[in-house]
C-alpha positions in Angstrom: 29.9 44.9 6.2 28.3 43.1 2.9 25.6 41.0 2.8 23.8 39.6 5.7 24.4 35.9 6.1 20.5 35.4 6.3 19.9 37.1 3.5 22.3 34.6 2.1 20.5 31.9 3.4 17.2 33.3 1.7 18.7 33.9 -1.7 19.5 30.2 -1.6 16.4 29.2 0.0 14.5 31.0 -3.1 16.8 29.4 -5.7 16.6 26.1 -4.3 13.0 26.1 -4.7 13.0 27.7 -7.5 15.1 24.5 -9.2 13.4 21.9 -6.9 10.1 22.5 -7.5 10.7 23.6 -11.1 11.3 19.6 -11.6 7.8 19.0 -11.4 6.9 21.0 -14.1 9.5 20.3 -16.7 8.1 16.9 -16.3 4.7 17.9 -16.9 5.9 19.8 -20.3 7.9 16.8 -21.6 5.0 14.4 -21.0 2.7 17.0 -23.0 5.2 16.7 -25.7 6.2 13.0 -26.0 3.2 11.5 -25.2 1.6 10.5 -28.9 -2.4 11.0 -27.4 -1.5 14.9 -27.5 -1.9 17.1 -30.4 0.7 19.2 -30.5 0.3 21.1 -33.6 -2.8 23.0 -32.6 -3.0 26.6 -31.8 0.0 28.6 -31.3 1.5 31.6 -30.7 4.8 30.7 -32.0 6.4 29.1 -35.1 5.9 25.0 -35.1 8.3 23.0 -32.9 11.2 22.8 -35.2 12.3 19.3 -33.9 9.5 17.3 -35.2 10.6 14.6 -37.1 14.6 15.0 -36.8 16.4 12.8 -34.2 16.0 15.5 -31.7 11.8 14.2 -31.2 10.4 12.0 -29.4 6.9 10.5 -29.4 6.1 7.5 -27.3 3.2 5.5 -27.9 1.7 6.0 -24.3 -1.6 7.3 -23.2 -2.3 10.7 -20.8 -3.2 8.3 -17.8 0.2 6.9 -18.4 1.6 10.3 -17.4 -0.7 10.8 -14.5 0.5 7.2 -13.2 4.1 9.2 -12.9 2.7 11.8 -10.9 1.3 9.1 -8.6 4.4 7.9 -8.1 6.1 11.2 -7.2 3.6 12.1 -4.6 3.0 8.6 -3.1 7.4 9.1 -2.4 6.8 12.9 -1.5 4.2 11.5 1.2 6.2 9.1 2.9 9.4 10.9 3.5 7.5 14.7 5.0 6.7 13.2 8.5 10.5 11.5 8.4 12.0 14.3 7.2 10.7 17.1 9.9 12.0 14.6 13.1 15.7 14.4 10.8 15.6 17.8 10.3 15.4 18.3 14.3 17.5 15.6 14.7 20.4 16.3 12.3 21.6 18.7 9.9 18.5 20.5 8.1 20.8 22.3 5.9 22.4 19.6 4.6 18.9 17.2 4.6 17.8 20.3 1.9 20.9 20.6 -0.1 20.8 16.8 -0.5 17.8 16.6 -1.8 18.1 19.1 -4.6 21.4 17.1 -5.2 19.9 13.7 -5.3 16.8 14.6 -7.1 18.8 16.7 -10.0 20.7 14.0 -10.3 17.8 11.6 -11.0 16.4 14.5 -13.5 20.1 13.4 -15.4 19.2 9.8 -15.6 15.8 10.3 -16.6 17.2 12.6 -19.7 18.7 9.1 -20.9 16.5 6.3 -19.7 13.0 7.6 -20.3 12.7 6.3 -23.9 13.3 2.6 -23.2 11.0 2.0 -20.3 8.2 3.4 -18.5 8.9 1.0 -15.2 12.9 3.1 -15.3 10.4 6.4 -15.5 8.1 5.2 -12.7 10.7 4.1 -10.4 13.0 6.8 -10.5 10.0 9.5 -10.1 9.4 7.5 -7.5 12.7 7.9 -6.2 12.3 11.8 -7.1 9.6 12.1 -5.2 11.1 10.3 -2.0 14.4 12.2 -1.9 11.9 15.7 -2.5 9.5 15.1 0.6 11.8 16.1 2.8 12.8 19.8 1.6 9.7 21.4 3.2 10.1 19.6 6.8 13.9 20.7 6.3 13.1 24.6 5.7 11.1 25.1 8.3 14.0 24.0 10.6 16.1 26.4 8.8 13.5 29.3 9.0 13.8 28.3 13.0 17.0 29.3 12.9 18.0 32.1 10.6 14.5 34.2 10.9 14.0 36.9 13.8 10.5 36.9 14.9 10.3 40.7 13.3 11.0 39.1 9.8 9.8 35.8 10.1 6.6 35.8 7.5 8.8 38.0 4.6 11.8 35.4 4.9 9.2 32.9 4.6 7.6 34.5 1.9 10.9 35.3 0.1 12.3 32.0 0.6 9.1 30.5 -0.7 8.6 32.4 -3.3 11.0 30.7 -5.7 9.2 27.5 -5.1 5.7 29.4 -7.0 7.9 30.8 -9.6 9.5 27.9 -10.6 6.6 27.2 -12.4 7.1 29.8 -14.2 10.6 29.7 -15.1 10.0 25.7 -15.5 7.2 26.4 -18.3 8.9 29.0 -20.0 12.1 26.9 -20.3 10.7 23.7 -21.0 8.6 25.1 -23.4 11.3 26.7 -25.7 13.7 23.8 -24.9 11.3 21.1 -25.8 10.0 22.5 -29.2 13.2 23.9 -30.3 16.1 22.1 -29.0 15.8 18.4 -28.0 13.0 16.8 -25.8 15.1 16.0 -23.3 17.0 19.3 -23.1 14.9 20.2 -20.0 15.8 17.7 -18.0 19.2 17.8 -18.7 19.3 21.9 -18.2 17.3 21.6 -14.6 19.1 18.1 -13.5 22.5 20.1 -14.4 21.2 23.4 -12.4 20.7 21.5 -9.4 23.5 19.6 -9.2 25.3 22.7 -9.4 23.1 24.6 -6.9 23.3 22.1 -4.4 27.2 22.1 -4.4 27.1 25.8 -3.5 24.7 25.7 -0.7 26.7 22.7 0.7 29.9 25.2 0.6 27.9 28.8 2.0 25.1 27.8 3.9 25.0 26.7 7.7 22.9 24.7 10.3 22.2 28.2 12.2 23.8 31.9 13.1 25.9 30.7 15.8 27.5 27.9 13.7 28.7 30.9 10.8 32.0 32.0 11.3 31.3 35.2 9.4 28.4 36.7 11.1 28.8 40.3 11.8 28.5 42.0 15.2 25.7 43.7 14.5 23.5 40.6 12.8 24.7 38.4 15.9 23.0 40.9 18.3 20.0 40.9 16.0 19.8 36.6 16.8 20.5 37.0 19.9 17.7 39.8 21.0 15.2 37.6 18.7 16.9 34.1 17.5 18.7 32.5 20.2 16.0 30.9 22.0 15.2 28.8 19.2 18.7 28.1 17.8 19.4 26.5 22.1 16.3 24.5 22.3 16.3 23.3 18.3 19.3 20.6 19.1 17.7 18.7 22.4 13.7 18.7 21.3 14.0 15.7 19.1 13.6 13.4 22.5 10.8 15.5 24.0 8.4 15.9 21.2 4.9 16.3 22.3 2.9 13.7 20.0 -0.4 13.7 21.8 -0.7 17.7 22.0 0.4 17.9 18.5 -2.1 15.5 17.2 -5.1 16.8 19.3 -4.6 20.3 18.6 -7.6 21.9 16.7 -4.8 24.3 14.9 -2.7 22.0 13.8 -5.7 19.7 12.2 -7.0 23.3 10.7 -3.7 24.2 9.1 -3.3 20.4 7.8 -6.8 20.6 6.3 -5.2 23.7 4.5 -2.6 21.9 3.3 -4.2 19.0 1.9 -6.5 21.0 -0.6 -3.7 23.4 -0.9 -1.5 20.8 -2.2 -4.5 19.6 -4.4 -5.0 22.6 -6.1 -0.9 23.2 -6.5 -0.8 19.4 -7.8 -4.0 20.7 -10.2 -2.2 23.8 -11.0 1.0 22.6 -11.8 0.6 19.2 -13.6 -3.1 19.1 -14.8 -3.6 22.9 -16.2 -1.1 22.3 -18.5 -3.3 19.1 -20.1 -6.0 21.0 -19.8 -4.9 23.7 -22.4 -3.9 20.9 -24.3 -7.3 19.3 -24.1 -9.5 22.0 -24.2 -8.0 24.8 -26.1 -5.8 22.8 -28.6 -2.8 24.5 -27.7 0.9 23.3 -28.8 3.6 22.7 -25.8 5.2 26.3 -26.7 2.5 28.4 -26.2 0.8 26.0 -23.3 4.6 26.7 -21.6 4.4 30.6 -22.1 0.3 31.0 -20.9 1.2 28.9 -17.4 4.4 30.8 -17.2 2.6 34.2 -16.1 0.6 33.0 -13.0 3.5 32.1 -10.4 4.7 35.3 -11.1 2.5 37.6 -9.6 2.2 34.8 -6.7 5.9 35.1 -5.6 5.3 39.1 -5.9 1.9 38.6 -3.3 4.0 35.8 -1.9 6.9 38.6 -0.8 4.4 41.3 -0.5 2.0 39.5 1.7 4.7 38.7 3.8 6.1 42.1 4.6 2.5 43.8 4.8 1.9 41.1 7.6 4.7 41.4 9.6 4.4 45.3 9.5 0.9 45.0 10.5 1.7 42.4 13.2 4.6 44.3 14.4 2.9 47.7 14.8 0.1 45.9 16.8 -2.2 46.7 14.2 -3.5 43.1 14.2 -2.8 39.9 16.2 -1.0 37.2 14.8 -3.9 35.2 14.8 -5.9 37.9 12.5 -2.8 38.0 9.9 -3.3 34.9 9.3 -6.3 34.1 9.1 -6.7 37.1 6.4 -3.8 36.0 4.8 -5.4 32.5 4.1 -9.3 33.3 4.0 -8.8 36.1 1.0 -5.8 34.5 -0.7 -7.2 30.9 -0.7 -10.9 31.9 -0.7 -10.2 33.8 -3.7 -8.2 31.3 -5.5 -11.1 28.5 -5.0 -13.6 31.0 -6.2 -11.6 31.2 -9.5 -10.7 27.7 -10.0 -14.4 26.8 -10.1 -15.3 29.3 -12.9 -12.1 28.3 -14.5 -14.8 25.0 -15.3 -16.6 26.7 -17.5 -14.4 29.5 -19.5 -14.7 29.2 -23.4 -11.8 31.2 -24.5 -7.6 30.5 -23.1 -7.4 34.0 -23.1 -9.7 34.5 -20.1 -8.7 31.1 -18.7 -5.1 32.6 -18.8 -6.1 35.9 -17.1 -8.2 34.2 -14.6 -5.1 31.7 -13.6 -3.1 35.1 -13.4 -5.4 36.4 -10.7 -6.1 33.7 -9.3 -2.6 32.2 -8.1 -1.7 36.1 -7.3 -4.7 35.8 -4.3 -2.8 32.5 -3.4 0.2 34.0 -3.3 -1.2 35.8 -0.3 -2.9 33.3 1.3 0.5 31.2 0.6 2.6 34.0 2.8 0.4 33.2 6.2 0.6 29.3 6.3 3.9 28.7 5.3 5.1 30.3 8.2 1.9 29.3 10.5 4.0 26.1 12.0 6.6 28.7 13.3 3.9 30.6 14.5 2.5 27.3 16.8 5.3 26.0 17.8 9.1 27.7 16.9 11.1 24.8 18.4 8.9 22.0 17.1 8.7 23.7 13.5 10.0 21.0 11.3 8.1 18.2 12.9 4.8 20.3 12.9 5.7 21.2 8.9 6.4 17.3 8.6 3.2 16.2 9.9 1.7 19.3 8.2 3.0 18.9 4.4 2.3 15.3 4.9 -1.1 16.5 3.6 0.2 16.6 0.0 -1.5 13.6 -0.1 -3.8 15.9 -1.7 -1.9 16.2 -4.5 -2.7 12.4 -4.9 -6.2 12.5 -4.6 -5.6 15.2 -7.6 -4.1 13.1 -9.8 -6.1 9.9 -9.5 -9.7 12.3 -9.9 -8.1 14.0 -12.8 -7.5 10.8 -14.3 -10.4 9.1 -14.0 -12.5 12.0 -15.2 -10.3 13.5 -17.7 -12.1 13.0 -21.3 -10.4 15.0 -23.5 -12.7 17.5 -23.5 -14.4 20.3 -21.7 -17.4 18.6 -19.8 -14.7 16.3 -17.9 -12.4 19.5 -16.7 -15.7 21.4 -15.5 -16.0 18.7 -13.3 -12.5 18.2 -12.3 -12.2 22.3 -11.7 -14.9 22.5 -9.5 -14.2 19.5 -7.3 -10.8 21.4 -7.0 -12.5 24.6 -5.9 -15.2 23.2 -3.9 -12.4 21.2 -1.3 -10.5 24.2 -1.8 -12.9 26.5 -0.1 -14.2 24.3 2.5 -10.7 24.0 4.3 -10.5 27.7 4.1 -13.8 27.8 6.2 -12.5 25.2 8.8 -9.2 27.5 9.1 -11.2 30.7 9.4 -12.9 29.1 12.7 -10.0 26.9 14.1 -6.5 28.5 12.8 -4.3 30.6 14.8 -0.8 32.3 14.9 -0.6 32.1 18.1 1.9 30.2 20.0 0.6 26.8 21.6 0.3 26.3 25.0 2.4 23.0 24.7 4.8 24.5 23.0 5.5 26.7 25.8 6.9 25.4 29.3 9.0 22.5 27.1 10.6 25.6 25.6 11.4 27.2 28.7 12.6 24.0 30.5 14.8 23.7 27.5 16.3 27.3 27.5 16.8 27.6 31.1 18.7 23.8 31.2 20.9 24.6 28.7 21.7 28.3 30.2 22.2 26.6 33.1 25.3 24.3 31.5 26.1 26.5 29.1 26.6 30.0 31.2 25.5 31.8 28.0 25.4 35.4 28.0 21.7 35.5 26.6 19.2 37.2 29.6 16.5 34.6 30.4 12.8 36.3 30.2 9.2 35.0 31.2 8.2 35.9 27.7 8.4 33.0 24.6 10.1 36.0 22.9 12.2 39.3 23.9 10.7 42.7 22.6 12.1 43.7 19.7 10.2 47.0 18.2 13.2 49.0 19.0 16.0 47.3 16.9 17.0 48.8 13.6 18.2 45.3 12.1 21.4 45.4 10.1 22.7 47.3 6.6 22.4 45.2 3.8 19.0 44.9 2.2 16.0 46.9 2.8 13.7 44.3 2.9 15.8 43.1 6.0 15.2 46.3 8.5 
């Protein structure tokens, strides 16, 4: 029978993030290395970079809070598109809205590879652009999740899906790293801006809108969407003109999972483009062995991403918990943890134990990260990528980050004790707020809009789907289809 088409979907999904998100990071690396204020000839666990002083280096004459200005610029993009992008992705094609972006940002990774020298306005203004073209691939997922997840496997294709966007850290600083010290300092952004331009060009080719729109579905998968999937596939293409705005925005859930997201996207900001300064500024290290260190956390998160994700659904599905409980433990000991960490990250003396600590820590988040990725699916199936718009729009957070970091960075450790526990302390106060306002239960609004929807479109359609009272069938006694395990 081969593969199943949604697994398809997820192996894309995974890689897509995995490049997208990996951007960021390659960034952050090339910044370390270029940017003259670093030292980076201090400790190492590798031979020197091998480039210095041949035409392959480059060191610009620009200070750390120059780089952080960048970052600005990515997010302040990132934030306007994620509201935009969920009411496209409801409105038009999500798939392609996705594969764009991974098109059109790689594409500015090219241009940066050659430009970055010669101006920091061109480098401001195209991760501008980087960041405008990026905020909608979150918005657009969720759509996509709508479509190609059944209920039963909703919060492991989530997590597995997701899971490349944690790891591309990983990958990002490991690649980076070598490429930067060894081979040019641009070679990472020419390797990642080449990657997903190529990517995006397959998913345009294999990936579509939703089941019923693949040609190639298999019997046995179509029955799966059908019993579990077809409800929100129907009501996914009318909802754009009957969104709910004033329940949306006055739902305590919603507010409690964007609370989430804002400090989330702080400490992923923190994570991701500070941590790697503050090795640099604390510890001494070179861009090598900074790249290898950060490359170890993601990795156990997109394991406790995937794992966390199947253990949840199992429990949920065996009514061993409610959906509500799942994820609220999901998010309380994943993120709770991880702030806990962060905050005696502040005052660690040795990398070593700053290294193992980061390990631990973003493993916890990976299991808070597989119960509120998929929480807007949870609160609202057909209104998913609107409610992730409005939800991710909290990576605002991520802009807060950057502008604390650089006012209190000092090059030294007094100033990242202070940033690190700011970090933590927002951190664990939204995990609080969720703990007493989040749910995983589908909204009331949500609801009879849904049903109207189904029913009209039955109605016109004469589809062969039976219509039930319930937002969705019973599924315990389907087997799934043959393909992968994971998918049972």
């Amino acid at each position: 029978m081969g593969c199943p088409k949604r697994a398809i979907v997820v192996l894309l999904s995974f890689l897509g993030f995995l490049v997208l998100f990996g951007f960021r990071t390659v960034f952050t690396m090339v910044m370390v290395y270029v940017i003259k204020d670093n030292d980076n000839d201090g400790v190492t666990l590798f031979k020197e970079c091998t480039i210095n002083g041949t035409d392959y280096d480059l060191q610009l004459d620009w200070s750390v809070s120059t780089s952080q200005y960048f970052n600005t610029a990515y997010f302040v993009g990132y934030v306007i598109t994620q509201l935009p992008g969920g009411f496209l992705a409801v409105r038009f094609s999500a798939t392609k809205i996705f594969g764009g972006s991974i098109f059109k940002s790689g594409s500015c990774f090219v241009t940066l590879a050659f430009t970055m020298k010669y101006s920091r306005i061109i480098v401001f203004v195209i991760r501008f652009i980087q960041g405008f073209v990026e905020g909608v691939c979150q918005p657009a997922m969720s759509s996509i999740v709508s479509a190609w997840a059944p209920k039963s496997e909703r919060a492991r294709i989530v997590g597995l899906s997701y899971s490349g966007l944690y790891l591309s850290t990983s990958l990002a600083s490991v690649v980076t790293g070598a490429a930067t010290c060894y081979v040019s300092w641009h070679a990472g952004l020419f390797i990642y801006g080449i990657l997903g331009i190529i990517l995006s060009l397959v998913w345009f080719a294999v990936v579509y809108d939703s089941p019923e729109k693949n040609p190639h579905l298999s019997e046995k998968e179509q029955t799966i969407f059908e019993r579990e999937g077809s409800k929100i596939k129907i009501a996914s293409a009318d909802v754009a003109k009957n969104i709910p705005w004033k329940s949306i925005l006055t739902s305590l859930p919603v507010w409690a999972l964007l609370l989430t997201n804002v400090t989330r996207s702080w400490v992923f900001a923190t994570i991701v483009m500070e941590i790697p300064q503050y090795f640099a500024d604390v510890f001494g290290l070179n861009v090598a062995t900074i790249g290898f260190l950060t490359s170890f956390p993601p990795v156990l998160m997109a394991v406790f991403i995937i794992f966390g994700g199947v253990l949840m659904d199992e429990l949920i599905k065996k009514e061993k918990i409610s959906t509500t409980v799942g994820r609220k433990l999901s998010i309380c000991i994943g993120f709770g943890s991880e702030a806990a960490i962060i905050i005696v990250l502040g005052f660690v003396k040795s990398y070593t134990v700053a290294s193992i600590l980061l390990v631990i820590g973003e493993g916890f988040a990976g299991f808070g990260i597989a119960g509120y990725k998929v929480n807007p699916v949870d609160l609202a199936p057909q209104y998913a990528s609107v409610l992730a718009g409005l939800v991710t729009s909290g990576v605002f957070g991520a802009i807060v980050s950057t502008a604390i970091a650089g006012a209190l960075r000092q090059k030294n450790a007094e100033s990242w004790q202070k940033i690190l526990v700011i970090t933590g302390s927002v951190h664990l106060f939204a995990v609080i707020i969720y703990a007493i306002f989040g749910s995983g239960k589908q909204q009331e609004w949500a609801q009879p809009a849904y049903e109207k929807l189904v029913t009209a479109k039955s109605e016109r359609k004469q589809t062969t789907y039976e219509s039930t009272n319930e937002p969705f069938p019973d599924t315990s006694s389907q087997n799934g289809c043959v393909g992968l395990h994971i998918f049972k």
